[in-house]
C-alpha positions in Angstrom: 25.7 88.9 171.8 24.2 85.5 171.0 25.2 81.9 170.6 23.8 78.3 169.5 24.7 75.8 172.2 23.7 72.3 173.0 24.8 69.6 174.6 27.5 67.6 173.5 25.8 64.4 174.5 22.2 63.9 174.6 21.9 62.0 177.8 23.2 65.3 179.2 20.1 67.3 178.1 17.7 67.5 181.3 20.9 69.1 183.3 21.4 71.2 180.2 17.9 72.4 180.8 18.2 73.2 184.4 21.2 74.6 184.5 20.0 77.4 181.5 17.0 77.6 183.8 18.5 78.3 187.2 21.3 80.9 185.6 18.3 82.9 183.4 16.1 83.4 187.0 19.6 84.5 189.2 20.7 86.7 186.2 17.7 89.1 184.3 20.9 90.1 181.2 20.9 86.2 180.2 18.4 85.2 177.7 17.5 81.8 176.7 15.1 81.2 173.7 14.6 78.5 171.2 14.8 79.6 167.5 11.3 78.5 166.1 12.5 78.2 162.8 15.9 76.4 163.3 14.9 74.7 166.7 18.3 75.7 168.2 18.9 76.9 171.9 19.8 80.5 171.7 21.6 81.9 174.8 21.9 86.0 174.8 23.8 87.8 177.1 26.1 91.3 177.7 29.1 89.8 175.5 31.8 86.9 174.6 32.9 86.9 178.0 29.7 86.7 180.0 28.5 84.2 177.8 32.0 82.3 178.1 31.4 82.6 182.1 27.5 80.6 182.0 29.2 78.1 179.8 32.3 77.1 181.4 29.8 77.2 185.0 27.4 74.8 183.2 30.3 72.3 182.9 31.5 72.6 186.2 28.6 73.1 188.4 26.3 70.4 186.3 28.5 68.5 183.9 27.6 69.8 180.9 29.4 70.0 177.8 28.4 72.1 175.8 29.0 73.1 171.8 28.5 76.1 170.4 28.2 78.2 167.8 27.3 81.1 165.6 23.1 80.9 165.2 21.9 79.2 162.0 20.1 81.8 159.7 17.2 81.3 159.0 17.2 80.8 155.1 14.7 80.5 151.9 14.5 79.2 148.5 12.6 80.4 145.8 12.9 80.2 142.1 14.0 83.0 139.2 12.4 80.8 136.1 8.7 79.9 134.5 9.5 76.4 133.9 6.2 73.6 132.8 5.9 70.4 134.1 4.1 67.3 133.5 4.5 64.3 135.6 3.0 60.4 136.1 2.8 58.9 139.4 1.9 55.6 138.9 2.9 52.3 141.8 1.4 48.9 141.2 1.7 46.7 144.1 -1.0 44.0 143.7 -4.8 44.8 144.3 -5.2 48.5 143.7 -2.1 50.6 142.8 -1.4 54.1 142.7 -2.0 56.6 139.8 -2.4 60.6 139.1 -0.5 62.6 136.5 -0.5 66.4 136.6 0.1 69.0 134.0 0.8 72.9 134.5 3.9 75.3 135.2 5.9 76.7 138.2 7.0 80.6 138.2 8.0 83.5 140.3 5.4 85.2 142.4 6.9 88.5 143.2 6.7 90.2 146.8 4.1 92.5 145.3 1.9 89.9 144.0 2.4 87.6 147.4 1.0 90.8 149.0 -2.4 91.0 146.8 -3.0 87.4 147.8 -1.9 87.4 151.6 0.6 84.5 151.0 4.1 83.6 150.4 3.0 80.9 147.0 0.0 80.8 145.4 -1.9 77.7 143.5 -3.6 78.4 140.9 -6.4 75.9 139.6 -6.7 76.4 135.4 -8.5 72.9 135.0 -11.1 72.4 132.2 -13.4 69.1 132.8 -13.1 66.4 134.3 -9.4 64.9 133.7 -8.4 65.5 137.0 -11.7 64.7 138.9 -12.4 68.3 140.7 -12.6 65.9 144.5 -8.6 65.5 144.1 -8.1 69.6 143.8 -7.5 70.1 147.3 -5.1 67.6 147.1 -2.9 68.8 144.8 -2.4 72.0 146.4 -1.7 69.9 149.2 1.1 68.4 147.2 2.3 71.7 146.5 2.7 72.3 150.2 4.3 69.7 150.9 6.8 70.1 148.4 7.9 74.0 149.0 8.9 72.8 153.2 11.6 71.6 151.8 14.1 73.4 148.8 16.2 71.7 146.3 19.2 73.9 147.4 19.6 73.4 151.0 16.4 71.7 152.3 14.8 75.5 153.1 11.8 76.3 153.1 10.6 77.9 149.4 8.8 80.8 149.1 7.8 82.8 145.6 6.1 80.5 144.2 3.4 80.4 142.1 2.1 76.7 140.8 -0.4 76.8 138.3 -2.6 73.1 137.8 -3.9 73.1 133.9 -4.1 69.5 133.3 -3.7 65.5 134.0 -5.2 62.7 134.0 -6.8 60.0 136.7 -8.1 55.9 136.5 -10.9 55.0 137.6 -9.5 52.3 140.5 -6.1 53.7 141.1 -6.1 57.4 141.6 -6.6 58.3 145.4 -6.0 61.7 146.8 -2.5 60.3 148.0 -2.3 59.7 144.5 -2.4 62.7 143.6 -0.8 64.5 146.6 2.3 62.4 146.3 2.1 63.2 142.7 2.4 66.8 142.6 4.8 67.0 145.7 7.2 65.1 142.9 6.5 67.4 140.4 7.3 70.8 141.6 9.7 69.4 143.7 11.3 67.7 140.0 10.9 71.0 138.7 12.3 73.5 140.8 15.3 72.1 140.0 15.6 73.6 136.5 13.9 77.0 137.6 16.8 78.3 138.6 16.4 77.9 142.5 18.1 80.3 144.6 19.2 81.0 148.2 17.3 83.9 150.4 18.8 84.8 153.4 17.0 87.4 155.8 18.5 91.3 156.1 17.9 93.2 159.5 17.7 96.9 159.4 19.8 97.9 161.9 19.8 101.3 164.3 23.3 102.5 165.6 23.2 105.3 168.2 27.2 106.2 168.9 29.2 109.7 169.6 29.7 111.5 166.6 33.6 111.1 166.8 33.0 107.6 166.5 31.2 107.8 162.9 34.2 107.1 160.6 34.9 103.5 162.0 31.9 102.9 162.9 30.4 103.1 159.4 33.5 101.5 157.8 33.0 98.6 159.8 29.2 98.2 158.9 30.7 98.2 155.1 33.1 95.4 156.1 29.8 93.6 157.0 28.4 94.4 153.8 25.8 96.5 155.1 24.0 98.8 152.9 24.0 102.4 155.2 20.6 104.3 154.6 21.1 107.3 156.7 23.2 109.0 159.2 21.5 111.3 161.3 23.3 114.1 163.4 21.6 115.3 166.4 20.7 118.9 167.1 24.4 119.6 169.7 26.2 117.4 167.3 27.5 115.2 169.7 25.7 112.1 169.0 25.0 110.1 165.5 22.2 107.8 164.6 23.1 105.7 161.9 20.6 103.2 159.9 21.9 100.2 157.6 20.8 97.4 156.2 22.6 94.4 157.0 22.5 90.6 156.5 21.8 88.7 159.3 24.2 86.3 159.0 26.9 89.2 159.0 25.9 90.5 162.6 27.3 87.7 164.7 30.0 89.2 167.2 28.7 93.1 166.2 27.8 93.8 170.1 31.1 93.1 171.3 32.9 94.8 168.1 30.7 98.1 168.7 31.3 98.5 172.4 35.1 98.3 171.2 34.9 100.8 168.5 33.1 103.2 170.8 34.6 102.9 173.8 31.3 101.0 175.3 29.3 103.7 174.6 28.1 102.8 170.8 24.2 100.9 171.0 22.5 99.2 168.5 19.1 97.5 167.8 17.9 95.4 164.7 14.8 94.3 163.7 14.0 91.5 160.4 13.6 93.7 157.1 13.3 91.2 154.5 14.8 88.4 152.4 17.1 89.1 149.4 18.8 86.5 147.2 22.7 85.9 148.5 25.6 86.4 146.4 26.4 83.5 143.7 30.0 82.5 146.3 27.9 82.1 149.4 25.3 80.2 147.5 27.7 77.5 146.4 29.5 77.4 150.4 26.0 76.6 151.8 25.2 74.3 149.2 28.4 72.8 149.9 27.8 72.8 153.8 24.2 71.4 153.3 25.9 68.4 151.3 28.6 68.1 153.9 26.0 67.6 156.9 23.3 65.7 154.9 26.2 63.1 154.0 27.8 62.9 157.7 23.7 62.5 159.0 23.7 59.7 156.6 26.6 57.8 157.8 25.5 58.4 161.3 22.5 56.9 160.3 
């Protein structure tokens, strides 16, 4: 069982940090981890209520408030289209301004093909001559690096992508390699928005070791989770089961504490990341509309 918490104020952070400190050293079940990806203080522990127990002692012993939280999932973008762009960058603000145009398309690089060239997205240089002096290259596939941290959907990072550079033009005074960095940053970021982008979110493949009698609700409730079963294993006595599933991550929050229930404690699982698939069209548009929801309240804040 794992939550997000924080504190609820920030001034309260350095006893947040001692507190999670002192209680992981005095008790080896409680695991304390930041999330690399969403930078979010995961606590892990034997279930709701022994989590529940750390938090409500953080407040008392140390005065900490605390929120928390289901985990973030760590989401993707990517993009379903082939879609061309060409696109001007051009800023004159006295003296020397800014200029770089770019030319070329954006399309799906499939898992297959990000496997041949060891990376998530690909650039791809098709330039003939001298339009785009070859010195600003390396620059516009710094652009594109730039511009794939950061989705169109809900600010997630974009993978499957493959940008392809045929053409563009430079001046002689004003192009610069921020020129032309900043240039096709705004391109592909411009045009991923009419390659019909599209949300990723990861799937665990998930181990379930239970007592056979167990095997009816146990797999019906990996269905209600909308997990995909693979296999289901009986062992040579027939007393025990080992079932396998794939599951969105996102749909295992709370599974510990549900399993133990099911099984009368004596259900285990482990899961380990599988992949990424594309979510359905519904959950698309609620994290779309939860991205909007936050980016406007961080504005107002601001």
């Amino acid at each position: 069982m794992s939550l997000a918490v924080k504190p609820k104020k920030t001034t309260m952070q350095g006893a947040f940090g001692k507190a999670l400190n002192k209680f992981s050293k005095e008790d080896p079940t409680l695991r304390v981890k930041v999330d690399p990806e969403t930078k979010e203080t995961i606590l892990s522990g034997m279930g709701e209520l022994h989590l529940e127990v750390y938090i409500e002692r953080m407040n008392r012993e140390y005065g900490v408030e605390c929120i928390t939280g289901q985990p973030n999932v760590n989401y993707k973008e990517t993009i379903n289209k082939k879609e061309s762009f060409d696109y001007v960058h051009k800023k004159q603000t006295g003296g020397s301004g800014q200029y770089a145009r770019v030319m070329g398309f954006i399309e799906p690089l499939s898992e297959e093909e990000q496997k041949e060239c060891g990376q998530v997205n690909e650039f791809d240089n098709q330039c003939i001559g001298t339009n785009i002096p070859p010195e600003y290259f390396s620059s516009c596939q710094k652009g594109m690096e730039d511009a794939v941290t950061k989705g169109a959907l809900v600010g997630a990072e974009v993978e499957g992508l493959r940008v392809v550079l045929q053409d563009g033009a430079s001046h002689a005074v004003d192009s610069s390699d921020m020129a032309f960095r900043i240039c096709m940053s705004n391109a592909i970021r411009e045009t991923m928005k009419k390659a019909n982008p599209s949300i990723l979110e990861p799937v665990m493949k998930v181990e379930i070791e239970i007592p056979t009698e167990f095997q009816g609700t146990v797999v019906a409730a990996v269905n209600r989770r909308m997990g995909l079963i693979q296999s289901s294993d009986i062992n040579d006595d027939g007393s025990g089961t080992k079932i396998v599933a794939d599951v969105p991550l996102a749909n295992m929050f709370g599974y510990s504490t549900e399993l133990r229930s099911l099984t009368q404690g004596k259900g285990e699982f482990s899961m380990e990341y599988l992949k990424h698939i594309q979510v359905p069209r519904n959950t698309q548009d609620e994290l779309m509309k939860k991205y909007k929801e936050e980016q406007e309240a961080s504005s107002k804040n601001n």
